[in-house]
C-alpha positions in Angstrom: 0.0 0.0 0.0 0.8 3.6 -1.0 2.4 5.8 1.9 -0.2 6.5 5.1 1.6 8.2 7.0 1.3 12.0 7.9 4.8 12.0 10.2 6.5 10.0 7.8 5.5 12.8 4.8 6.9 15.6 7.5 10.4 13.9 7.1 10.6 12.2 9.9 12.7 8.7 9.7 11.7 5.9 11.7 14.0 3.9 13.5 14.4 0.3 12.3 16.6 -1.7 13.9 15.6 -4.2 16.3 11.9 -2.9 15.3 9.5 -6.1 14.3 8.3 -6.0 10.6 4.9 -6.0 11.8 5.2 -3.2 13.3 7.3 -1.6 10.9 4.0 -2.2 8.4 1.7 -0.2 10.1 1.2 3.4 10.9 0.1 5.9 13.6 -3.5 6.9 12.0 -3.3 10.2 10.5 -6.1 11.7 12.3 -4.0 11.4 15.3 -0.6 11.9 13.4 -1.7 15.8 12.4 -2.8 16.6 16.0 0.5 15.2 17.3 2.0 17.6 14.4 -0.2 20.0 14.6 0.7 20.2 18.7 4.1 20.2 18.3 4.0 22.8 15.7 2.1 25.2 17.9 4.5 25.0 20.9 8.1 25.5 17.9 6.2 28.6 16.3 3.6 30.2 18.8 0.8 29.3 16.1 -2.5 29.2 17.0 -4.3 26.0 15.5 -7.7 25.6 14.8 -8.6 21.5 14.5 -11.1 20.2 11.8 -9.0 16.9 12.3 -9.8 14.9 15.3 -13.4 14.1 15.8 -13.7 15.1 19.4 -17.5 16.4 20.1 -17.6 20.0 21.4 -20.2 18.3 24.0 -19.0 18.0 27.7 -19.5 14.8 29.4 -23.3 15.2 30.2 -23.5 17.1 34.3 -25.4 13.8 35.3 -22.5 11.2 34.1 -20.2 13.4 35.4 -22.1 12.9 39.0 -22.0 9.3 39.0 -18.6 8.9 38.3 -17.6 11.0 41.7 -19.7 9.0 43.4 -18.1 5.9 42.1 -14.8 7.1 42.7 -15.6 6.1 46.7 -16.7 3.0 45.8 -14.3 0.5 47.2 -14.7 -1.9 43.6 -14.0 1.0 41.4 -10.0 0.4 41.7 -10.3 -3.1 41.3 -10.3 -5.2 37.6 -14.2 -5.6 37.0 -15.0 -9.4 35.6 -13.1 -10.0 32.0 -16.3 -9.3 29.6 -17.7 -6.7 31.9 -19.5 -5.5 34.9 -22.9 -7.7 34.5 -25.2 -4.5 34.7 -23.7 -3.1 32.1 -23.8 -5.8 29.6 -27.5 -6.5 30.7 -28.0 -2.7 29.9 -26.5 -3.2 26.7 -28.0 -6.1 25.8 -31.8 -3.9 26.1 -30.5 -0.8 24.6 -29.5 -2.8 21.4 -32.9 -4.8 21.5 -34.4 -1.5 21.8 -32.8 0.6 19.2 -31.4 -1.6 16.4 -34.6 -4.4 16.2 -32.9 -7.8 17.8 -35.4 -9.7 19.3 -33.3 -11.0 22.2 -29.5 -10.8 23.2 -28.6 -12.8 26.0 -26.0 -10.5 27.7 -23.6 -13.4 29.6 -23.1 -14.7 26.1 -23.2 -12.1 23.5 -21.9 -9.1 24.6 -18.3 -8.0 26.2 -17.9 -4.5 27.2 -13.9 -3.4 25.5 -11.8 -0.3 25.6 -13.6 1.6 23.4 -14.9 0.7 20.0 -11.4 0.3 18.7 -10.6 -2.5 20.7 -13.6 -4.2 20.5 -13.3 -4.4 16.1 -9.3 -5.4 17.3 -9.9 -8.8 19.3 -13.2 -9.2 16.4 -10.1 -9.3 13.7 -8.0 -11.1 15.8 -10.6 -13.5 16.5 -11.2 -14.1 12.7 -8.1 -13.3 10.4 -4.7 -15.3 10.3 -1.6 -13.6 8.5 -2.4 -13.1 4.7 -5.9 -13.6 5.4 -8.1 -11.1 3.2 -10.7 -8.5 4.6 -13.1 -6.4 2.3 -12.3 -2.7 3.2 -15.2 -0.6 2.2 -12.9 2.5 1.1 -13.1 5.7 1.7 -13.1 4.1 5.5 -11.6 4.5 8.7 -8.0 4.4 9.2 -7.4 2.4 12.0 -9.4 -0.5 11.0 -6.7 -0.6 8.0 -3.6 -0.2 10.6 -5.6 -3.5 12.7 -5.3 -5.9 9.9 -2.3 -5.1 8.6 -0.7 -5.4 12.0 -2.2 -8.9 12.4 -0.7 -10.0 9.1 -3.8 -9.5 7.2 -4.3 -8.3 3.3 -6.7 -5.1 3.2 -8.8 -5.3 0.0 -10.2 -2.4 -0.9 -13.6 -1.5 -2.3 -13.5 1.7 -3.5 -16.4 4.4 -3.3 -16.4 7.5 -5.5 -17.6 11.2 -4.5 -20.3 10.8 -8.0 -22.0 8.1 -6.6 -22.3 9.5 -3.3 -19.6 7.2 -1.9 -22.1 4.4 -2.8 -20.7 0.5 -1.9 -20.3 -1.2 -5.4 -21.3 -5.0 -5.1 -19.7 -5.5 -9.2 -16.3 -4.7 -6.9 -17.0 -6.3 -4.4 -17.6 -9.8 -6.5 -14.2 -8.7 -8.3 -12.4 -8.6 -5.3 -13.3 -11.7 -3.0 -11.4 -14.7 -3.0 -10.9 -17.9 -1.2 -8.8 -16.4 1.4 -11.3 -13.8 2.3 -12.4 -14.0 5.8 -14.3 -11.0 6.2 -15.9 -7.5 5.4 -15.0 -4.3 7.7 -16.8 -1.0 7.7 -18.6 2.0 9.8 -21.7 3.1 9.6 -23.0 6.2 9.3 -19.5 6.0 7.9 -15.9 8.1 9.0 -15.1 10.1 7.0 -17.6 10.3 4.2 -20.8 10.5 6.2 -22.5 8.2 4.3 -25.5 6.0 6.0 -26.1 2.7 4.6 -29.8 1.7 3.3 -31.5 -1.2 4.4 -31.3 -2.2 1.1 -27.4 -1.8 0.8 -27.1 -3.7 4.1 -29.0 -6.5 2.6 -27.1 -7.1 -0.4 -23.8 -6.9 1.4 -25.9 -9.6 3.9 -26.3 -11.8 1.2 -22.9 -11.1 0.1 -21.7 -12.3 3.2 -23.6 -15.4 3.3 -22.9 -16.3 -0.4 -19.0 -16.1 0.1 -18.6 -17.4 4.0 -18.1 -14.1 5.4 -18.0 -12.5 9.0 -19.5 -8.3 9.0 -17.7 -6.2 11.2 -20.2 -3.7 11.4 -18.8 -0.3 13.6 -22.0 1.3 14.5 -19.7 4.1 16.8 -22.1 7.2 15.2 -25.3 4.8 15.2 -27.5 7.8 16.7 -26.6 10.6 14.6 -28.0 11.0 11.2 -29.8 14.3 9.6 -32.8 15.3 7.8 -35.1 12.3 7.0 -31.8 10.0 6.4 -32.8 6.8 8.6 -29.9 4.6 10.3 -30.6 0.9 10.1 -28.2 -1.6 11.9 -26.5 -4.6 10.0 -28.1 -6.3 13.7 -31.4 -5.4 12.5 -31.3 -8.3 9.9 -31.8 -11.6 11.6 -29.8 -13.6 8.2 -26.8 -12.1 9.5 -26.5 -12.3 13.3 -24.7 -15.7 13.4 -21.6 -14.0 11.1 -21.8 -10.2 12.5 -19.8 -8.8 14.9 -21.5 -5.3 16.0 -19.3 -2.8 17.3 -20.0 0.7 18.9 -19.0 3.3 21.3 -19.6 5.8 24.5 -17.1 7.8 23.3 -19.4 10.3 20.4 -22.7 9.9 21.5 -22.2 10.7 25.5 -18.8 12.7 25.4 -17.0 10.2 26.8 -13.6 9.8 23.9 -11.1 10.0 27.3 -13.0 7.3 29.4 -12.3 4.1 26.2 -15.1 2.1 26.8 -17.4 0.8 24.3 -18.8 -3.1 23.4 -19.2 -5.7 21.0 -22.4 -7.9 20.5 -21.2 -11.6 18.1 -22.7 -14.7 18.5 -21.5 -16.3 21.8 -19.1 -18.7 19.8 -17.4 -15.5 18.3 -17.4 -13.5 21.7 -15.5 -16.9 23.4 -12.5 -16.0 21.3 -12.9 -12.4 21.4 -12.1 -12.6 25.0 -9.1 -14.0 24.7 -7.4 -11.3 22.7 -9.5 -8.9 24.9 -7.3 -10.5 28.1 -4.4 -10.7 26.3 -4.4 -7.1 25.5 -6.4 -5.0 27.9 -7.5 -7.5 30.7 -10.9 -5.2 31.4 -12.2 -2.1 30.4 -11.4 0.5 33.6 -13.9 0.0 35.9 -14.8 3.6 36.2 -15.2 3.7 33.1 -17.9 1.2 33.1 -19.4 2.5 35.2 -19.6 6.2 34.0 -21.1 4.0 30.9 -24.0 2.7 33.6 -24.9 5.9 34.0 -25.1 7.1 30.7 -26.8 4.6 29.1 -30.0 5.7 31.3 -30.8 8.9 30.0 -30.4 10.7 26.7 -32.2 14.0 27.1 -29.5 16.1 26.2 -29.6 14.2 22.5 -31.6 16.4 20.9 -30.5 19.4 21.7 -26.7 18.2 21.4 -27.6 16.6 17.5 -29.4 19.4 16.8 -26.3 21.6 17.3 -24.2 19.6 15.3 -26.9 19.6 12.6 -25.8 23.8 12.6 -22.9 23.0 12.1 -22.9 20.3 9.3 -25.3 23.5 7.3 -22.6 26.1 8.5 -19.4 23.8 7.3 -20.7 22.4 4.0 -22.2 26.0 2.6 -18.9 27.3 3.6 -17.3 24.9 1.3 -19.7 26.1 -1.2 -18.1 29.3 -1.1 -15.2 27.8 -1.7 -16.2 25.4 -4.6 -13.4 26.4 -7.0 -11.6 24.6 -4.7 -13.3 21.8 -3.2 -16.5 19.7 -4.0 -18.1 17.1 -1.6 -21.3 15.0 -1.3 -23.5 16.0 1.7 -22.8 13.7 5.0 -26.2 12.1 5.8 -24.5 11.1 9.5 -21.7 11.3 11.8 -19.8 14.4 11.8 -17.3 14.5 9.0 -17.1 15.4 5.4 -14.2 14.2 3.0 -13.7 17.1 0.3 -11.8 16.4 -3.1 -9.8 19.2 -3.8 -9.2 20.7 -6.9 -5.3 20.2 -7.4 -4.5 17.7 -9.6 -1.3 15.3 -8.7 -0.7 17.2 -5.4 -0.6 14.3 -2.4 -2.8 15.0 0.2 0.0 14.5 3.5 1.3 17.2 1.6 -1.4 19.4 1.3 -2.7 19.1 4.6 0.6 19.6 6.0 0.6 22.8 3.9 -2.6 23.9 5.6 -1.6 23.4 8.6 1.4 25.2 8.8 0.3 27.7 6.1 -3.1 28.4 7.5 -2.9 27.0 10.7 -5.6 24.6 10.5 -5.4 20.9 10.7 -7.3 18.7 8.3 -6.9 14.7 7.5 -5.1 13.7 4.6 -7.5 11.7 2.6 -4.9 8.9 1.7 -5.7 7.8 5.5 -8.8 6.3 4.5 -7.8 4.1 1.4 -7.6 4.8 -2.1 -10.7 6.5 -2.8 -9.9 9.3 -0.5 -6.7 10.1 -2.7 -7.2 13.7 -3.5 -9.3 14.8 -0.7 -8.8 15.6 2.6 -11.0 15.4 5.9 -13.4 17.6 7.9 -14.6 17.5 11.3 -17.9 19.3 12.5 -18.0 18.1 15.4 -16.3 21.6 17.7 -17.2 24.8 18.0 -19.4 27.0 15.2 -17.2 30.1 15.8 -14.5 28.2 14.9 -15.6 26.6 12.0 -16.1 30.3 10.6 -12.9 31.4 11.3 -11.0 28.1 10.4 -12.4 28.9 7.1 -11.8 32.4 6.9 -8.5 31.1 7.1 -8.6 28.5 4.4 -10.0 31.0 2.5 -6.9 33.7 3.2 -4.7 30.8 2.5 -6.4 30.5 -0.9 -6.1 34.0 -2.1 -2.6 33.6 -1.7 -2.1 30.3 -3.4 -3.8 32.1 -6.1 -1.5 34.9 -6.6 
């Protein structure tokens, strides 16, 4: 694969020796990679950096979360490892709210669900649990970086599916067909999706269903942004489609929905065969999820009326960011996100890599953006917005871009 990563394109040279080739392979994601540039740029120069990279929520961890975890800080069990899979009440919790909210019938919670450190590291024991080296997995590109970085680092061959801006970053099953091959083991991919914003039909889900089924495939389904969509766009969970439940493994997150990106704690829900191996790699790596954590997630998951108001917000500012690239569509063009908080712009510079470009931007304009190369072939040529902070800034990270512009142009 082409290069992915943003501090490797800054000139930096990795060390080598005595380094394993595994991990040699992979890369720090570039959504991180420009905030860990972008920070130490800031404290070399003085600059001050306005971030549409990281998609950290402008939303404080709700007042009433924030209340149970000070009183669980005096709770003797709090600094002790919780049981391997999770605290009981919280899988039992989840096990309702995913009944509830993405149409399974029943989940038994003992069997079925484990409780990880954070969406990430749930979709990491799910690969470990499925792929060996050179095992394939169907990449649904443009798609999120550090699901690329997992199966390479296990030895795994990423086969991309590649979406195009035209078709509004529309899953092609003609590609797909092309693409799988005996040692494919599974298909990987968000939805609503990072970075593109695109929410999956029912009827999309369906096909790549039957897909799955056809070829002996497990989904990896990473539902992380599962309760944000806009306008009449309607989210439907792969879960939702009883063909698939015995080959899906369902992934999501506190992290976006409640505020909660420092606290790592999200779940998986797999058949109870799938979850037995799941745990292994889950001990091996993490042992538990921290057990305030959990239990900040116990509180959360009983109340959401702050959702509104809080989606609502970032509805603004999806309006606010995509009509001020608008007024700047000599330069970029993009398809509308119909969920999550991101938009992936193609810019209008033809043979110019996007690490470079962004790094240009950021130091240039002093705003940090994702290199679209992060996300797989399809995002060659575009880079990476978050809506996700603060309006005010949004307006004046563009009035930047668009100084930066003017400049370019003359």
């Amino acid at each position: 694969m082409e290069n992915r990563s943003a501090i490797a394109a800054s000139g930096h040279k990795f060390r080598t020796e005595n380094i394993s080739q595994r991990i040699q392979n992979i890369v720090i994601s570039p959504i991180k990679e420009m905030s860990i540039l972008a920070d130490q740029f800031a404290r070399e120069s003085g600059a001050d950096i306005i971030s549409f990279g990281q998609g950290i929520p402008y939303l404080q961890t709700p007042a009433y979360i924030r209340q149970a975890v000070k009183l669980a800080v005096d709770q003797p069990d709090t600094g002790k490892y919780t049981l391997e899979p999770g605290i009981n009440e919280l899988r039992e919790l989840m096990a309702k709210d995913i009944c509830k909210n993405k149409g399974v019938d029943a989940i038994d919670p003992e069997k079925e669900i484990m409780i990880a450190v954070g969406c990430q590291e749930a979709v990491a024991c799910a690969l470990m649990a499925l792929i060996d080296p050179e095992d394939e997995v169907l990449f649904f590109s443009p798609g999120y970086a550090s699901h690329m970085e997992q199966i390479v680092l296990l030895g795994g061959v990423v086969k991309f599916i590649n979406s195009t801006l035209e078709s509004g970053w529309a899953v092609d099953l003609g590609e797909m067909e092309k693409a799988v091959t005996k040692k494919t083991k599974a298909i990987i991919f968000s939805n609503p999706c990072n970075p593109t914003g695109k929410v999956f039909s029912k009827s999309e889900l369906e096909t790549i269903a039957a897909f799955a089924i056809k070829h002996d495939l497990i989904v990896v389904s990473d539902e992380t942004y599962d309760f944000l969509t806009y306008g009449d766009t309607r989210y439907v969970s792969m879960a939702a489609l009883p063909q698939i439940r015995s080959r899906l493994v369902l992934c999501g997150s506190f992290s976006k929905k409640f505020g909660m990106t420092g606290y790592r704690v999200g779940y998986a829900f797999a058949d109870g065969g799938i979850i037995d191996h799941m745990l292994k790699a889950h001990d091996a790596l993490a042992i538990c999820s921290p057990a305030i954590s959990q239990k900040a997630a116990i509180a959360a998951i009983s109340g959401d009326d702050f959702l509104p108001d809080y989606i609502g917000r970032l509805s603004q500012n999806r309006e606010l960011m995509c009509g001020l690239l608008e007024q700047m569509s000599g330069f970029f063009e993009f398809a509308k996100p119909q969920g999550a908080y991101y938009i992936l712009a193609r810019y209008k510079m033809p043979g110019v890599d996007s690490f470079e470009l962004a790094l240009r931007i950021m130091r240039e304009a002093h705003v940090i953006t994702i290199p679209g190369q992060a996300f797989g072939p399809a995002g060659r040529d575009c880079l990476r917005f978050s809506f996700a902070g603060d309006s005010n800034l949004i307006e004046e990270g563009f009035n930047r871009l668009k100084q930066w512009q003017k400049k370019l142009q003359n």
